[in-house]
N, C-alpha and C positions, 0 to 999 in steps of 0.2 A: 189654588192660585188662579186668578182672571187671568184669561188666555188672551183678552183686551190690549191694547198697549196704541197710546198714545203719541204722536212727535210732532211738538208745537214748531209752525214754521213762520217764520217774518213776525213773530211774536216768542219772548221766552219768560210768557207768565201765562199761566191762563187764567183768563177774566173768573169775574167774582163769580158771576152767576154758574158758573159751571165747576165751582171749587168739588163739588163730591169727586171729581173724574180726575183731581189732583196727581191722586197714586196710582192713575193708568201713563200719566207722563213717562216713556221711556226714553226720548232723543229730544232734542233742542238744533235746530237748524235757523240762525237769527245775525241780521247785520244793526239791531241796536243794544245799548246800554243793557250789560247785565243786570238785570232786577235782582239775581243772586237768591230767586227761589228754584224750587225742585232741585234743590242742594244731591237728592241721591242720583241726578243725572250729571259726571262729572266731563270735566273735557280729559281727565286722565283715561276714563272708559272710552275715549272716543266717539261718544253719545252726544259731547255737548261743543257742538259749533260756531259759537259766536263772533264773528269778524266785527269788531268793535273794538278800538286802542286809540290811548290818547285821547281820550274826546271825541271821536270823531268815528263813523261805519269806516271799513276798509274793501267795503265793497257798494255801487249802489245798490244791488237787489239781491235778494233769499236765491232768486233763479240762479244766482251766478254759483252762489254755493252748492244747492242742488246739483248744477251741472257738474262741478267737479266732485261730489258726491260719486255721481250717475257715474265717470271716466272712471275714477277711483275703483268705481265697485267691477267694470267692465273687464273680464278673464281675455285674456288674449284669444285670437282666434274666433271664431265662429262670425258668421253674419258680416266678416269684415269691421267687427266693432261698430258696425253703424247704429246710430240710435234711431228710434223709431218715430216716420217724420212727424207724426201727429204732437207727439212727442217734445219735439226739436223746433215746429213749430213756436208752440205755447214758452217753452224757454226762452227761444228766443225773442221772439216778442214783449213778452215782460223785462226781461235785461235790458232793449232797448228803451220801453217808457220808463219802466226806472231810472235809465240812466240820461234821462232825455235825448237820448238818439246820440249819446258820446260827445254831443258838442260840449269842446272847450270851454266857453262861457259858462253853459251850466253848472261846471264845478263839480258834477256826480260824478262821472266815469271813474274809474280806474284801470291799473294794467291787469287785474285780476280779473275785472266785466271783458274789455277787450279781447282777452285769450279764449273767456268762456265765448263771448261771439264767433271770433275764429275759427275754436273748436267747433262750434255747433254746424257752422257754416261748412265743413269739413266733413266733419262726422254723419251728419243728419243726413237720413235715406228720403231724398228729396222725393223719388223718384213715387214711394207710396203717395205722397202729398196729391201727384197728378192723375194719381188712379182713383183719389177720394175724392179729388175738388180739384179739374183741372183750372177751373178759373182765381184761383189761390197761389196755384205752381206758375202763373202764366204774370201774376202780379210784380 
């Protein structure tokens, strides 16, 4: 058995050119339209995350799903639960251009991107951020 294992993210097909690596697909983490391939990664497994109903994503960005992934998978205790800021970071900043920074107009946000903000904004160990690039923590 290939010890390999694939999980397509902000995408839940994978492109043509790469179909041999088809049967490394183990997870699907995606906020559009089910294409309804890699049928053996099921959302009953748990594997397969798609925020997508009705027509419409139910989140703007993969980031927002990841981060509750990340919470999800986080055991209570140790470390304070903080996520790690580099980390937390990069989250959060892609939830924000996805979501074009929340504004109403936009029509992106959701209460689902919001909490993941919240969350991150909370959780996230800022404090590595100003030992790696204090002119980042200072922004």
């Amino acid at each position: 058995e290939d010890p390999r294992s694939i999980t397509l993210t902000d995408h839940n097909r994978i492109r043509s050119s790469l179909r041999d690596l088809a049967p490394l697909v183990t997870e699907i983490v995606d906020h559009h339209e089910d294409s309804g391939h890699h049928s053996s990664v099921t959302v009953e497994s748990g594997r397969r995350s798609i925020a997508f109903d009705g027509g419409k994503a139910t989140v703007a960005s993969t980031c927002t799903l990841v981060t509750e992934l990340l919470l999800d998978d986080q055991s209570p205790g140790g470390n304070g639960n903080k996520i790690d800021g580099s980390l937390g970071l990069l989250l959060l900043g892609v939830i924000l251009l996805d979501s074009v920074n929340m504004i109403p107009a936009a029509g992106k946000g959701t209460d689902r991107d919001e909490r993941a903000i919240r969350t991150l904004g909370e959780r996230t160990d800022w404090a590595q951020i100003s030992e790696i690039s204090p002119s980042i923590a200072d922004a």
